[in-house]
N, C-alpha and C positions, 0 to 999 in steps of 0.2 A: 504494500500500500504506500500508494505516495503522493505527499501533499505538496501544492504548489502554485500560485497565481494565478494560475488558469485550470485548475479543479483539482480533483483527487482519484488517483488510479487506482483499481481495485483488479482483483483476479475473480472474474466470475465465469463459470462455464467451461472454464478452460481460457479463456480471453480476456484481454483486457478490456476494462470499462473504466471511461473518465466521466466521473458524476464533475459537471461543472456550476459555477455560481450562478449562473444565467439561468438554472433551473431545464438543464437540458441535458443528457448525456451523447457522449461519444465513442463512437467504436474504431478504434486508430487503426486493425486493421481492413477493415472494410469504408475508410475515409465515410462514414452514415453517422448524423447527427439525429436522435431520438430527441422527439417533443411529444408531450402530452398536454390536451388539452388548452390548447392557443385560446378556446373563445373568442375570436375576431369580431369585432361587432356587437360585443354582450352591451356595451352600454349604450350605444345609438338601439337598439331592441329593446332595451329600459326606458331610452326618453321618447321611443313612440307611444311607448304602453301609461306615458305622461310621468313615468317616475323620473325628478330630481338628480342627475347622479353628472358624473365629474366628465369633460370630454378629455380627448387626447391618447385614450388607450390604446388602439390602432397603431398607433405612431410608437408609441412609447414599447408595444410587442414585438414591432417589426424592429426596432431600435436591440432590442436585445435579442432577436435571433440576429442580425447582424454581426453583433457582437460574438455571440459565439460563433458565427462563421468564423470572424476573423480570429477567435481562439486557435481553432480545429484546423482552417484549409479543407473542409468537406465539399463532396462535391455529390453529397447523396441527403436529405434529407429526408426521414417518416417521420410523419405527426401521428401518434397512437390515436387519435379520434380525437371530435370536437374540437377539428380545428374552425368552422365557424359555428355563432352559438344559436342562432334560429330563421328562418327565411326573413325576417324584419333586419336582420346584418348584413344584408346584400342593398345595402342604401349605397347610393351615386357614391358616396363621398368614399365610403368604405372600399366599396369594390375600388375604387379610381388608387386608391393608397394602396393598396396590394397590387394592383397591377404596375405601379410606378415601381415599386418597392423589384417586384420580377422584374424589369425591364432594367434594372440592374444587374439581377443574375440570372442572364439567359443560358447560360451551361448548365447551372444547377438543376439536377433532378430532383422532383418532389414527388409525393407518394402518402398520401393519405389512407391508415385504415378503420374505416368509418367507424361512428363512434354512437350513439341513443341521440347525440344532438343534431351529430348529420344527417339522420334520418330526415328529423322534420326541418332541414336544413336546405334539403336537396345539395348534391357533389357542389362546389365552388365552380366560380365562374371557368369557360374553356380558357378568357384569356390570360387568366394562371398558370396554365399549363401543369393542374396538378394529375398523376393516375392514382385512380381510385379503385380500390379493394376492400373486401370484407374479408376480419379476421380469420383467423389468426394467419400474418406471414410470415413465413419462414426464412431466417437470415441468417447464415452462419447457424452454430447450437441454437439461437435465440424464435422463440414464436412471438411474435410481433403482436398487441391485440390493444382492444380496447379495455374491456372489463377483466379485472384481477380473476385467472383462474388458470388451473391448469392443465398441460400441455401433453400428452404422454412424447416421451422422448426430445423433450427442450427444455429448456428454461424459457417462461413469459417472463416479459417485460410489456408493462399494461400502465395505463391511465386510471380517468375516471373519478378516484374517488377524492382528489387533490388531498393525498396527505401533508399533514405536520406533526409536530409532535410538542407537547406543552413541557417548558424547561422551569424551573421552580428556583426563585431568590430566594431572598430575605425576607421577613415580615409576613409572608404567607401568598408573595408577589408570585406573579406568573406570567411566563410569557410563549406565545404560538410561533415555531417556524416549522415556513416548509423544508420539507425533508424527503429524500430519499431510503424507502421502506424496503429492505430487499429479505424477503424469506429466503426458505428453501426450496421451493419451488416457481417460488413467482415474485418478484419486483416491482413496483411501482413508482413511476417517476410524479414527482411533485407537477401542479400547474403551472404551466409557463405564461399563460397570460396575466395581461399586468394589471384586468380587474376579473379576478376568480377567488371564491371563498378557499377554507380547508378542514380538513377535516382530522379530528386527531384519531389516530389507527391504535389498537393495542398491538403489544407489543409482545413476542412469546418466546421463548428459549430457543438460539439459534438465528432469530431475525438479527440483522443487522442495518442499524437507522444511521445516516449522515444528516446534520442538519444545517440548513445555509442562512449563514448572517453574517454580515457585514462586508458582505461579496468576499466569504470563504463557505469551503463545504470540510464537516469536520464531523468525524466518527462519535458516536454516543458510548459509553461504556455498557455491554452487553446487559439484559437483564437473565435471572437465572431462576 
């Protein structure tokens, strides 16, 4: 395991895995950047439905998968599902910033596998140029999915349920980060978009939790 700037390497499957602070992992030998759960568009679907809520998300998601491009040098991208979050996120403005956003990375391949959101989402626009699949995909050891479950003969790696995990100060303080949940059989990577709730997962002999703050990602001490 090894900590570093730009994430933390792990041995899973036999492979290496870099859990990064952008809330994304990467697979260095297969140059593929895993994201879970983008939600593109969750808060323009908010303010159609008249809810209150803060603009700028879009910008601020695509800003840090960026960023982890330029961690990694990937040239594969999968979003484990929901990567947008309902057919009201396919507003002018949204779809126009994802497309600008590709028109930046016309090499990069993208690969979405659909997720409970993209159902009532319908696939993303074509001029994304993303392919779309239903789970589970098979990558190297790895089955690619939406929902945490398991694989006979892989290791999943899934979405969905945006873990965190709650860290305990002083005083009876408490505080929520997301985190990457990895069992024994199945993994789940935290949400990467940059308005998504989380959820806190238990934890069970054997699981191993990283959790990210302060743009680091850093091992839990095991529970027993």
């Amino acid at each position: 395991m090894v900590l570093s700037t730009e994430g933390l390497e792990l041995q899973l499957a036999g492979t290496v895995l870099r859990l990064l602070p952008q809330r994304a992992a990467f697979l260095p030998a297969l140059n593929t950047l895993l994201v879970a759960d983008a939600h593109i568009g969750k808060a323009v679907s908010f303010r159609r439905l008249g809810v209150p809520v803060p603009g700028g998300t879009t910008s601020e998601t695509l800003q840090r998968l960026g960023t982890a491009l330029d961690c990694t040098g990937a040239d594969h991208v999968v979003f484990l599902g929901d990567l947008l979050h309902s057919a009201r996120s396919k507003a002018a403005a949204t779809v126009a910033a994802v497309t600008a956003w590709r028109q930046q990375h016309p090499a990069l391949q993208l690969t979405l596998v659909r997720g409970n959101h993209d159902g009532h989402a319908g696939d993303p626009p074509a001029e994304w140029g993303v392919q779309c699949t239903d789970g589970p995909l098979r990558l190297g050891p790895f089955a690619l999915t939406h929902h945490p479950q398991a694989v006979p003969g892989a290791y999943a790696l899934a979405g969905h349920v945006h873990p965190a995990v709650r860290i305990h100060g002083r005083a009876h303080a408490s505080l929520r980060l997301p985190c990457f949940h990895l069992g024994i059989e199945v993994g789940v990577l935290p949400a990467f978009g940059a308005f998504t709730g989380m959820h806190v997962m238990p934890r069970g002999p054997g699981d191993r939790v990283y959790a990210i703050a302060d743009d680091v990602v850093r091992a839990l001490p095991p529970v027993t």
